[in-house]
mmCIF file of the N, C-alpha and C atoms, coordinates in Angstrom:
data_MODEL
# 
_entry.id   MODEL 
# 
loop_
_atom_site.group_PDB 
_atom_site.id 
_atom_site.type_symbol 
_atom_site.label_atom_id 
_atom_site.label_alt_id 
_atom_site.label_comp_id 
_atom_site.label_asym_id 
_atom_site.label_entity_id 
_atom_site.label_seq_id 
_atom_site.pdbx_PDB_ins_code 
_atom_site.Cartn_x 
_atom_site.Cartn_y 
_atom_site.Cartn_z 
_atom_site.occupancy 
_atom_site.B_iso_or_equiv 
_atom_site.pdbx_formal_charge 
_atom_site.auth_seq_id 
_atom_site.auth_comp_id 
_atom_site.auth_asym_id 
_atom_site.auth_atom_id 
_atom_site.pdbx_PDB_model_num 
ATOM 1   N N  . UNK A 1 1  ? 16.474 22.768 149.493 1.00 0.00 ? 1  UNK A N  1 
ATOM 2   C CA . UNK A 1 1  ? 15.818 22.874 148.182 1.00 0.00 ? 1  UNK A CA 1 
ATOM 3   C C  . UNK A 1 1  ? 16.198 21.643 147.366 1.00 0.00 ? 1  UNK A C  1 
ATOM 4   N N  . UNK A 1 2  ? 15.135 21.003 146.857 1.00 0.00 ? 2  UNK A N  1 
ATOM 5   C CA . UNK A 1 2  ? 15.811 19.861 146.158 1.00 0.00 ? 2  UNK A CA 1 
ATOM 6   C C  . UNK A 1 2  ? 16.364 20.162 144.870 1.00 0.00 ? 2  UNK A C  1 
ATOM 7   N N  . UNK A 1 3  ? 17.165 19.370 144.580 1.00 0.00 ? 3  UNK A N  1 
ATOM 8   C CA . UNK A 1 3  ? 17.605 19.622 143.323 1.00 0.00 ? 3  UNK A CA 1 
ATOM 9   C C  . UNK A 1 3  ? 17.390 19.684 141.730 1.00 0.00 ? 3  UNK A C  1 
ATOM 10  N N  . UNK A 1 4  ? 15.787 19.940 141.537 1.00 0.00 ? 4  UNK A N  1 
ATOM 11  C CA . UNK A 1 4  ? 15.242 19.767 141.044 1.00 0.00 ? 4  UNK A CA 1 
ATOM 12  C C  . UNK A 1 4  ? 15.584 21.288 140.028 1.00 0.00 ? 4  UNK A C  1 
ATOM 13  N N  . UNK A 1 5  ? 15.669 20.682 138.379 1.00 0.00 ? 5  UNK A N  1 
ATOM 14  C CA . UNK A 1 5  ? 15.742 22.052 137.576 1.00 0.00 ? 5  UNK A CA 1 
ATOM 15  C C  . UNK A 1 5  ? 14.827 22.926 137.637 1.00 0.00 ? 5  UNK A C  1 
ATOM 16  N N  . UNK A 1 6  ? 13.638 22.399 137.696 1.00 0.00 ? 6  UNK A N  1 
ATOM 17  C CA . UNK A 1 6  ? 12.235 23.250 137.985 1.00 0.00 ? 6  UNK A CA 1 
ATOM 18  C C  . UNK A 1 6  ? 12.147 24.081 139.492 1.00 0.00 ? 6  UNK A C  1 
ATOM 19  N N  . UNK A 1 7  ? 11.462 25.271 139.529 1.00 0.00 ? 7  UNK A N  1 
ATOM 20  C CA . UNK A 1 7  ? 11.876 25.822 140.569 1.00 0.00 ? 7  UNK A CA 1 
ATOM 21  C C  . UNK A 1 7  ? 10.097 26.388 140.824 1.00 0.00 ? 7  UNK A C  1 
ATOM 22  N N  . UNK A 1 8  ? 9.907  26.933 142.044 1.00 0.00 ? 8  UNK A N  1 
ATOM 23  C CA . UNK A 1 8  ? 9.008  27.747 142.283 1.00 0.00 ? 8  UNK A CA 1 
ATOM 24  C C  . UNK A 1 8  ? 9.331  29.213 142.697 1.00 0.00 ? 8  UNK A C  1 
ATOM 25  N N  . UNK A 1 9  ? 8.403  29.641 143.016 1.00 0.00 ? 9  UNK A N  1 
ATOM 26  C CA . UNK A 1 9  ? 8.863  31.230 143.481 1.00 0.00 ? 9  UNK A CA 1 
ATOM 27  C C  . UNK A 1 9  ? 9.407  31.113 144.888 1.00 0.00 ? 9  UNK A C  1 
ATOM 28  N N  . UNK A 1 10 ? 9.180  30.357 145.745 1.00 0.00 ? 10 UNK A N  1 
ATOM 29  C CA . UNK A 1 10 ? 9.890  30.052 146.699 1.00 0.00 ? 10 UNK A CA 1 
ATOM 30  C C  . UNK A 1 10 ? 11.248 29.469 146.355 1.00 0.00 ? 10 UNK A C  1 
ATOM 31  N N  . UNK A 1 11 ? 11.466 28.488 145.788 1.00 0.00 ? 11 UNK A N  1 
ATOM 32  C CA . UNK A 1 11 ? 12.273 28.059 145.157 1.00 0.00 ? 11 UNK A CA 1 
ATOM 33  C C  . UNK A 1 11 ? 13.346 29.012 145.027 1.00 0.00 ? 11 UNK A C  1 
ATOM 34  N N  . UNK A 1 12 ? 12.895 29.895 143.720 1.00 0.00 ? 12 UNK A N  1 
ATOM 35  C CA . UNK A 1 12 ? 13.992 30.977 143.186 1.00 0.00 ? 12 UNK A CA 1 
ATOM 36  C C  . UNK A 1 12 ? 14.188 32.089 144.426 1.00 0.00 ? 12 UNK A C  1 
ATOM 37  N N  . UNK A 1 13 ? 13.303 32.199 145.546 1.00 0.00 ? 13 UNK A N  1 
ATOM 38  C CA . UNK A 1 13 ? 13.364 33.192 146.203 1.00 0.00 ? 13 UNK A CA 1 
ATOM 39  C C  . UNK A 1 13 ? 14.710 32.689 147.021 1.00 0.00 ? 13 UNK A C  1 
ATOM 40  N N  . UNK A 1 14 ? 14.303 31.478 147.746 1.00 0.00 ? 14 UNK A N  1 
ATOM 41  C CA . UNK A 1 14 ? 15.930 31.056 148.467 1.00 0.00 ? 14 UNK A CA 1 
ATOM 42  C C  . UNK A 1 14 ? 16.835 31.115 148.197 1.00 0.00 ? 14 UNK A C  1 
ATOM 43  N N  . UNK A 1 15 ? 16.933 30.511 146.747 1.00 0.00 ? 15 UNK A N  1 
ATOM 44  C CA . UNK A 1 15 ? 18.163 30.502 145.871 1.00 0.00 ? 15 UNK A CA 1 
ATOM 45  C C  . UNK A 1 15 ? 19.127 31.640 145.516 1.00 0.00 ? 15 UNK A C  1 
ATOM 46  N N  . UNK A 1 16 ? 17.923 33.020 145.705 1.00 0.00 ? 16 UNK A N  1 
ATOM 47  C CA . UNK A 1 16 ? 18.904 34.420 145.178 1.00 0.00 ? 16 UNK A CA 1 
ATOM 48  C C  . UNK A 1 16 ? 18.877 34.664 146.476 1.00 0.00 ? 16 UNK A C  1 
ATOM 49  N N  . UNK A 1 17 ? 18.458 34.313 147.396 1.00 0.00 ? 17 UNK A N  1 
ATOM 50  C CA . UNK A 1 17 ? 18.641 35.012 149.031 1.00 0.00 ? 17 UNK A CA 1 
ATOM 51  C C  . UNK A 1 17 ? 17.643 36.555 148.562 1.00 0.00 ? 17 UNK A C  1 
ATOM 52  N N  . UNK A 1 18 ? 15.856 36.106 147.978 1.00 0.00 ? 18 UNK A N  1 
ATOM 53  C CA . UNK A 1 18 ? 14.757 37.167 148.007 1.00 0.00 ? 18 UNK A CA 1 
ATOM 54  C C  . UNK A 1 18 ? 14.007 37.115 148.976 1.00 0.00 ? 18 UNK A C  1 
ATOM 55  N N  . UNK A 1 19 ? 12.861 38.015 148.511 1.00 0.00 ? 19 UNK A N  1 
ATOM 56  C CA . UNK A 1 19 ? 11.865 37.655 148.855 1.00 0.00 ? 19 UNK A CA 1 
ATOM 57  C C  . UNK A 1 19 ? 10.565 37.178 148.477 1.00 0.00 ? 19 UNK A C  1 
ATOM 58  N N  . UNK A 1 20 ? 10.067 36.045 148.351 1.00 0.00 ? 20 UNK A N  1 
ATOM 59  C CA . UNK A 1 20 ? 9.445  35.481 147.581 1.00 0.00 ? 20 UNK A CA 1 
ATOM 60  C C  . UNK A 1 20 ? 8.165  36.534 147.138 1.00 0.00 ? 20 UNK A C  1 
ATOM 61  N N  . UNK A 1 21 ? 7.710  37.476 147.558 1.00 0.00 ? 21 UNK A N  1 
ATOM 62  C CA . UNK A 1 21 ? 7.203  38.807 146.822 1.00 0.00 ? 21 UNK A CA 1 
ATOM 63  C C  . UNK A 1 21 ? 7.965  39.714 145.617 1.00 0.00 ? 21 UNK A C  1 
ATOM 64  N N  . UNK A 1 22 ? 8.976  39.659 146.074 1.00 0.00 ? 22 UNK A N  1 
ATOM 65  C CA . UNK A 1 22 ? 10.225 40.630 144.864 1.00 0.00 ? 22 UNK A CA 1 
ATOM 66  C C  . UNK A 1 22 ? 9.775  39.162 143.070 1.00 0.00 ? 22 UNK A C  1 
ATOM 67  N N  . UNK A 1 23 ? 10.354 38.345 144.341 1.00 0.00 ? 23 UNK A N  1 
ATOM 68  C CA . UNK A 1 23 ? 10.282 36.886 143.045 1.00 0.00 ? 23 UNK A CA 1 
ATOM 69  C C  . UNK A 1 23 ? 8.945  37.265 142.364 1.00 0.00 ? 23 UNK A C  1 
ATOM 70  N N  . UNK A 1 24 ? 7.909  36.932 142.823 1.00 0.00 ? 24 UNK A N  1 
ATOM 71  C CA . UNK A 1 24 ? 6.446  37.166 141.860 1.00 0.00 ? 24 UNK A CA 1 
ATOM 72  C C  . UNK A 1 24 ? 6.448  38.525 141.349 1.00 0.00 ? 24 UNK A C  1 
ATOM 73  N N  . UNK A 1 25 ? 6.655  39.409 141.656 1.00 0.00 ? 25 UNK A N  1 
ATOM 74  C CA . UNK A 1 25 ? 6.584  40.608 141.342 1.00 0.00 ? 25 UNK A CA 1 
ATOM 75  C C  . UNK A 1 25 ? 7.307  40.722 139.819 1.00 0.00 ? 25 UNK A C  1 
ATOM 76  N N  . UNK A 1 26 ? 8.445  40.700 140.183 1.00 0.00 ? 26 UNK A N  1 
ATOM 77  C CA . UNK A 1 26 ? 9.691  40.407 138.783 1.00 0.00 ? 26 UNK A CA 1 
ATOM 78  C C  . UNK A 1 26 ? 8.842  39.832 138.012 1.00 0.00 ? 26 UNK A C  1 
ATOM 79  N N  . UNK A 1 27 ? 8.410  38.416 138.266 1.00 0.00 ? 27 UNK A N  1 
ATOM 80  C CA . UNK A 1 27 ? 7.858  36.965 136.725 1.00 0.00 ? 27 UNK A CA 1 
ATOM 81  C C  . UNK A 1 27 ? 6.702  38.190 136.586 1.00 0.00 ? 27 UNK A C  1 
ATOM 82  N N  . UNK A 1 28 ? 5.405  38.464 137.326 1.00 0.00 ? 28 UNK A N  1 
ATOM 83  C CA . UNK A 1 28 ? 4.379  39.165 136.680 1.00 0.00 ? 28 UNK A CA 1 
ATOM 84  C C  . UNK A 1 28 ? 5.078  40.754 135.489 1.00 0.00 ? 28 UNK A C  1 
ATOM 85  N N  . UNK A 1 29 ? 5.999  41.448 136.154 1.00 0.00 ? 29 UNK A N  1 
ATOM 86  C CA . UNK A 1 29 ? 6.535  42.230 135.345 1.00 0.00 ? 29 UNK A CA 1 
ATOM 87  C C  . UNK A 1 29 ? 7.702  42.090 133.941 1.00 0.00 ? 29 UNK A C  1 
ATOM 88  N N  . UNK A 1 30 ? 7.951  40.815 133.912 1.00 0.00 ? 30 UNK A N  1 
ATOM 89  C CA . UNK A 1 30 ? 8.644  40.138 133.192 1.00 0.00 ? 30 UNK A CA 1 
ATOM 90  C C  . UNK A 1 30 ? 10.178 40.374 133.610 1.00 0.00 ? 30 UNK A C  1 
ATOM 91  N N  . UNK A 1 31 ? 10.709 40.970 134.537 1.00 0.00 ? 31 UNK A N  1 
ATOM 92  C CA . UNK A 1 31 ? 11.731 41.292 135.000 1.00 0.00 ? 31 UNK A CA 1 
ATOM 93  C C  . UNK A 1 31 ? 12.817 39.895 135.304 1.00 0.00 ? 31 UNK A C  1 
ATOM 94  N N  . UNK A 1 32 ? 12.139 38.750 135.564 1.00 0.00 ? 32 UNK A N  1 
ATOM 95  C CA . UNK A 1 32 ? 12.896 37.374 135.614 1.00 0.00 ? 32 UNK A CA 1 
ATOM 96  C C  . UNK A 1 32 ? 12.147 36.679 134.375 1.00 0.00 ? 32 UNK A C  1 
ATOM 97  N N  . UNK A 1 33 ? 12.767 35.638 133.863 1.00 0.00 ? 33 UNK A N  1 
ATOM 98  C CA . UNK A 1 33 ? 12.382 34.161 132.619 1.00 0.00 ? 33 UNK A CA 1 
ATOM 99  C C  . UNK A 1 33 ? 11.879 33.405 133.838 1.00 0.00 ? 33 UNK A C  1 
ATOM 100 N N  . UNK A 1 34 ? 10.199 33.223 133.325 1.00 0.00 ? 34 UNK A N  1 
ATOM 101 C CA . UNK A 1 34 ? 9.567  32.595 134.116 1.00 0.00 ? 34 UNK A CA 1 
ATOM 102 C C  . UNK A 1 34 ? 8.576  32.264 133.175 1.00 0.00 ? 34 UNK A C  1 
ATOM 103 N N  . UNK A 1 35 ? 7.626  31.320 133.808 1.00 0.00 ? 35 UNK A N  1 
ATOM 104 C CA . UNK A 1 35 ? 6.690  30.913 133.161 1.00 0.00 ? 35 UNK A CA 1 
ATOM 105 C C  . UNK A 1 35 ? 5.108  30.330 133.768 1.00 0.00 ? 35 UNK A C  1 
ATOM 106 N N  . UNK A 1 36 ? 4.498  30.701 133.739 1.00 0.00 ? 36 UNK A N  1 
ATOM 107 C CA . UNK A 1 36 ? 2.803  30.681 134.704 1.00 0.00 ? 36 UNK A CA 1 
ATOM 108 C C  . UNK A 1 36 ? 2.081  29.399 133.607 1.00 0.00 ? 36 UNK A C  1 
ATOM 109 N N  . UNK A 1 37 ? 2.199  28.313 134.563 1.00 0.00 ? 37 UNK A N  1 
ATOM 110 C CA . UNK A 1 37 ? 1.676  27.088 134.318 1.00 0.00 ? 37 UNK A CA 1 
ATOM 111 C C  . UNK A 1 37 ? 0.334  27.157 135.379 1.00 0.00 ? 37 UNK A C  1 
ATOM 112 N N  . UNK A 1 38 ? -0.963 27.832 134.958 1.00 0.00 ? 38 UNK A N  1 
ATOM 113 C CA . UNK A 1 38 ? -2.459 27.801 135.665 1.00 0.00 ? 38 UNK A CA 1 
ATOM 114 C C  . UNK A 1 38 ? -2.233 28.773 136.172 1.00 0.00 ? 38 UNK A C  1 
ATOM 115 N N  . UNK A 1 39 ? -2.273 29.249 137.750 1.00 0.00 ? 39 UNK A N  1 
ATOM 116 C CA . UNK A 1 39 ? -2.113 29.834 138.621 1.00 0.00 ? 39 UNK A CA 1 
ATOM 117 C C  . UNK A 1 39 ? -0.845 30.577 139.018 1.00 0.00 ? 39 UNK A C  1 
ATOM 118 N N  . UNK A 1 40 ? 0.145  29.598 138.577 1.00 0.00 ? 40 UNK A N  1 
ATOM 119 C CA . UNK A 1 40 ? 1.960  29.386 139.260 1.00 0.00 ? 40 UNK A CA 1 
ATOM 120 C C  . UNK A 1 40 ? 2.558  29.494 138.502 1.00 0.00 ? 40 UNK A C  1 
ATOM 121 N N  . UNK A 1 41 ? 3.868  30.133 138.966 1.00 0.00 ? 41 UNK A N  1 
ATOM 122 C CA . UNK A 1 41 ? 5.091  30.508 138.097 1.00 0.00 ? 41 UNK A CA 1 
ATOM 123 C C  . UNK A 1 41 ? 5.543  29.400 138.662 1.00 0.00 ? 41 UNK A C  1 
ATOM 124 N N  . UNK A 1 42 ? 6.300  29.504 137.350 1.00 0.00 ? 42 UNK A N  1 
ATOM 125 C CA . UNK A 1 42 ? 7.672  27.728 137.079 1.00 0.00 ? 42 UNK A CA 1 
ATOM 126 C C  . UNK A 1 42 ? 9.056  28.930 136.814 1.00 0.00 ? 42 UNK A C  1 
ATOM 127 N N  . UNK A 1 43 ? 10.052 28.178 136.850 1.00 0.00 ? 43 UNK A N  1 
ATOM 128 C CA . UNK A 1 43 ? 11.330 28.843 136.747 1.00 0.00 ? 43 UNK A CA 1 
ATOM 129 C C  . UNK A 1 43 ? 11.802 27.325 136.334 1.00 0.00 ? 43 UNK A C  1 
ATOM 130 N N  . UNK A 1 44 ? 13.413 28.085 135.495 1.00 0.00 ? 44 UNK A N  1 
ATOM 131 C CA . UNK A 1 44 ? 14.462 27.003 135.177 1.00 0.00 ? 44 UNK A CA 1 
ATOM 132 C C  . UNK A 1 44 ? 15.417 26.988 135.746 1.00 0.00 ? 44 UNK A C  1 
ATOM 133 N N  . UNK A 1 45 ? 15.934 26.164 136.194 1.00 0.00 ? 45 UNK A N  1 
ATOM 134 C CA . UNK A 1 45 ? 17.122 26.339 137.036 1.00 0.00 ? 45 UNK A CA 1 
ATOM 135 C C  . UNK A 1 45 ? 18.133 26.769 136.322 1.00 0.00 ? 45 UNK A C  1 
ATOM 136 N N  . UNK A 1 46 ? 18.215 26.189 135.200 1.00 0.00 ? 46 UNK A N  1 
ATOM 137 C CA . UNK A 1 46 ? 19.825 27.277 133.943 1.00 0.00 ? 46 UNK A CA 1 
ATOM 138 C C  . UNK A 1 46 ? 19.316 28.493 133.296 1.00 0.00 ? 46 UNK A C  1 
ATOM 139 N N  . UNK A 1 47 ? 17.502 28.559 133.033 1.00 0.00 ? 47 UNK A N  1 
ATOM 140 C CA . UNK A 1 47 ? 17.892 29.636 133.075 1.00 0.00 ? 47 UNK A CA 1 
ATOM 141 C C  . UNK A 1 47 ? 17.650 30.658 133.954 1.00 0.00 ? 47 UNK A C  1 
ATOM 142 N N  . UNK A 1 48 ? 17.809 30.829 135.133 1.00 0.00 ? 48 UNK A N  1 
ATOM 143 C CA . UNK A 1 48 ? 17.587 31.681 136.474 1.00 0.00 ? 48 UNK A CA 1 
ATOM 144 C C  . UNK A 1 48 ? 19.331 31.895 136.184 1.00 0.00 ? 48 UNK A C  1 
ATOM 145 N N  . UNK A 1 49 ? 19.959 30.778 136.358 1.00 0.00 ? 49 UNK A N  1 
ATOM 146 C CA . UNK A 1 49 ? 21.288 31.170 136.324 1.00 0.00 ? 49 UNK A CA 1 
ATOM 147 C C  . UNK A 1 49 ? 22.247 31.776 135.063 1.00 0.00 ? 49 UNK A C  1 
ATOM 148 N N  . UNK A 1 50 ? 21.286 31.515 133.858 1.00 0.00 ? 50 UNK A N  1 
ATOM 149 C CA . UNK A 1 50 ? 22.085 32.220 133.162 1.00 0.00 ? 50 UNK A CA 1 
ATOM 150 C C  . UNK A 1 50 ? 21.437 33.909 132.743 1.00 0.00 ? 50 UNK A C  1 
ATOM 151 N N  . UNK A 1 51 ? 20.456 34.022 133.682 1.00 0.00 ? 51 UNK A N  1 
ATOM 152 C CA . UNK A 1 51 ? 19.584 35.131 133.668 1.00 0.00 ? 51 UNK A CA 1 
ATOM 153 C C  . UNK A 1 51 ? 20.410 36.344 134.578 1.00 0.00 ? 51 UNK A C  1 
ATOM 154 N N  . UNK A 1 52 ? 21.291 35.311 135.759 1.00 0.00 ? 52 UNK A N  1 
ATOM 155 C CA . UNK A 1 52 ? 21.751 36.276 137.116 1.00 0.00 ? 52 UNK A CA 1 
ATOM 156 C C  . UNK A 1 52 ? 23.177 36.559 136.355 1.00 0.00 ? 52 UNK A C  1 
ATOM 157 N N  . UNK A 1 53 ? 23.799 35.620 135.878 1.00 0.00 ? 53 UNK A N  1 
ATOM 158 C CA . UNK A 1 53 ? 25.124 35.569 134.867 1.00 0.00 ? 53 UNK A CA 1 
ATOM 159 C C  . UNK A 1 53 ? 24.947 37.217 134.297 1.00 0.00 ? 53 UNK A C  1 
ATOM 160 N N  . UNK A 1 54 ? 23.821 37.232 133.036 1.00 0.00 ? 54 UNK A N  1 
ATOM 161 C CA . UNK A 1 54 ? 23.532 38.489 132.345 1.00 0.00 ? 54 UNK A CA 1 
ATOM 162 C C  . UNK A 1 54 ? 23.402 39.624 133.056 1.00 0.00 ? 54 UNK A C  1 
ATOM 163 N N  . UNK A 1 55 ? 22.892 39.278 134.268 1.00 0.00 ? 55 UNK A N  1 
ATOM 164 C CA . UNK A 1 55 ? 22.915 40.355 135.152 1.00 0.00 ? 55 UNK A CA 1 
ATOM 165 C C  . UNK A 1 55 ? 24.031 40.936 135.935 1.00 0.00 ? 55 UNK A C  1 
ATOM 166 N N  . UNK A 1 56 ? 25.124 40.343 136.263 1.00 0.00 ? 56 UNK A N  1 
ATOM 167 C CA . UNK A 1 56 ? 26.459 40.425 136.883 1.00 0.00 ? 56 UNK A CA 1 
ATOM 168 C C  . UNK A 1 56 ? 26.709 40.866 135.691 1.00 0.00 ? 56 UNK A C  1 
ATOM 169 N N  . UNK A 1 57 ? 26.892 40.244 134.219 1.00 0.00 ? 57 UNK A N  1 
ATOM 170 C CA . UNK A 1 57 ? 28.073 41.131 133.335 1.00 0.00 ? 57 UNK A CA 1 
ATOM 171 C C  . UNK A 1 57 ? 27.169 42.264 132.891 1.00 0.00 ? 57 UNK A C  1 
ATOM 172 N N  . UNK A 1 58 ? 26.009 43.122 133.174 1.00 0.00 ? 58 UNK A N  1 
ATOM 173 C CA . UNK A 1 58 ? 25.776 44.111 132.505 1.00 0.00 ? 58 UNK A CA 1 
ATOM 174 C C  . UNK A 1 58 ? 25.529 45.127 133.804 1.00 0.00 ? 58 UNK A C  1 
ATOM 175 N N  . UNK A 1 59 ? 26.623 44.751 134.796 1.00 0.00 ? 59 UNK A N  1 
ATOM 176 C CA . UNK A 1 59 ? 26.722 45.497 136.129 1.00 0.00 ? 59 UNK A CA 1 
ATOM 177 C C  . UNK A 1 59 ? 27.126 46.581 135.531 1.00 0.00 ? 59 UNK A C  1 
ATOM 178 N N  . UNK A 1 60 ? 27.107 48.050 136.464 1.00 0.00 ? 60 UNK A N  1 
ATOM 179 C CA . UNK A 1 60 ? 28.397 48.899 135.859 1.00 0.00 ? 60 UNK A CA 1 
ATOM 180 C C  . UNK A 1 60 ? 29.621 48.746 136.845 1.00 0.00 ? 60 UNK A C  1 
ATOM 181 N N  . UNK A 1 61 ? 29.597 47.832 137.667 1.00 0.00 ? 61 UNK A N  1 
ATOM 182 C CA . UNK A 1 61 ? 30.512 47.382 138.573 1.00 0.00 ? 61 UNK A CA 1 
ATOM 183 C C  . UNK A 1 61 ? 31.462 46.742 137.269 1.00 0.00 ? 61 UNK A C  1 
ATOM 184 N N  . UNK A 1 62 ? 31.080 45.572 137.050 1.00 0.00 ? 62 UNK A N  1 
ATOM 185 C CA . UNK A 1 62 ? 31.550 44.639 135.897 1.00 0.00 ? 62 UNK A CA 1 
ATOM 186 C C  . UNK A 1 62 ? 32.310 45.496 134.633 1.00 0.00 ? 62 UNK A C  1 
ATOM 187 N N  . UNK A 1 63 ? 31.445 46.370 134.312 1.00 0.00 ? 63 UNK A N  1 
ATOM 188 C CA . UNK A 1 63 ? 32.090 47.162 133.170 1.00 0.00 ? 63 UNK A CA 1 
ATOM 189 C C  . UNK A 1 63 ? 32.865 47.601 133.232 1.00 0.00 ? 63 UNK A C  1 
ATOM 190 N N  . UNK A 1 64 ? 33.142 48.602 134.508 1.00 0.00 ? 64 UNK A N  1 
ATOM 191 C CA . UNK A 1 64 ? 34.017 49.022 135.127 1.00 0.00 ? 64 UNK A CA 1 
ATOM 192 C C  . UNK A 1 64 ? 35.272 48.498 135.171 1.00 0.00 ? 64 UNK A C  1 
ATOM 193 N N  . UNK A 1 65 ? 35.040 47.245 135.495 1.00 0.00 ? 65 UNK A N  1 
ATOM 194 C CA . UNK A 1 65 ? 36.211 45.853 135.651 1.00 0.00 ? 65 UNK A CA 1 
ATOM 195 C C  . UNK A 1 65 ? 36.914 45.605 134.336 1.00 0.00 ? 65 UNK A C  1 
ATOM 196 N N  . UNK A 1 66 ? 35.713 45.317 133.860 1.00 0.00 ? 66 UNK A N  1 
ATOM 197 C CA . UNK A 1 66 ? 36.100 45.316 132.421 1.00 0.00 ? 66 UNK A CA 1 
ATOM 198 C C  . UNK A 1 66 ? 36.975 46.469 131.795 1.00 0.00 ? 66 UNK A C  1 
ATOM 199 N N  . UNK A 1 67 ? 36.504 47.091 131.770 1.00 0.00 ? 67 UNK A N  1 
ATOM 200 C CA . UNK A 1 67 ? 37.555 48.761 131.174 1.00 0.00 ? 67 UNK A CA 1 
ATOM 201 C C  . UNK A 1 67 ? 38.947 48.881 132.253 1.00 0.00 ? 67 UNK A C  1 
ATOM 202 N N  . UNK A 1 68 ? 39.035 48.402 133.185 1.00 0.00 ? 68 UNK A N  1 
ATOM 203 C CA . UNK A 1 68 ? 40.302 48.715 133.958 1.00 0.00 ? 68 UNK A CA 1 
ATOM 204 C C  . UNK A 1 68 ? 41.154 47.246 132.839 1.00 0.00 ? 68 UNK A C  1 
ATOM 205 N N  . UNK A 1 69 ? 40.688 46.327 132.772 1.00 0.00 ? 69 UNK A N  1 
ATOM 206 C CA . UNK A 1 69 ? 41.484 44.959 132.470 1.00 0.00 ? 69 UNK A CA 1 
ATOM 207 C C  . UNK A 1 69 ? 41.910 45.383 131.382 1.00 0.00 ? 69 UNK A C  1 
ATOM 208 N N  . UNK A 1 70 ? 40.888 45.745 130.508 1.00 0.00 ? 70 UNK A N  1 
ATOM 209 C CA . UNK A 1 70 ? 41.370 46.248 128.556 1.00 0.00 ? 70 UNK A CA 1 
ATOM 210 C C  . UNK A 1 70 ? 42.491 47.321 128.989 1.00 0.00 ? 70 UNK A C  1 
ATOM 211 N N  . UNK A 1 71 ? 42.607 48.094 130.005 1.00 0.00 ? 71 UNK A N  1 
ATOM 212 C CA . UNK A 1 71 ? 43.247 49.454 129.891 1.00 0.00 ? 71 UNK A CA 1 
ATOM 213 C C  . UNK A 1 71 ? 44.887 48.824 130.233 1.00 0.00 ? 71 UNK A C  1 
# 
């Protein structure tokens, strides 16, 4: 994948280890920050990652973690 900030749905699909169906599916449902330039979804590369970030800390795995550390 080049290293390019701009991504495609293939793109983002490799990157999370998807499937580039889950990927379109998500941007049409708004479920990922994406953006449909004509035909095609565009993605950002910071924010895909600060999208998966939000998603790890609002795990209940994470919370979990969280409440053992405070305790």
């Amino acid at each position: 994948m080049p290293d390019s900030e701009i991504m495609t749905v293939a793109d983002v699909a490799r990157y999370l280890k998807l499937k580039p169906q889950t990927i379109y599916k998500w941007a049409q449902e708004g479920k990922i920050p994406a953006a449909k330039l004509g035909k095609e979804w565009r993605f950002r590369r910071s924010v895909i990652d600060a999208w998966l970030d939000a998603q790890i800390a609002e795990s209940p795995a994470m919370k979990e973690l969280e409440k053992k550390n405070k305790g």
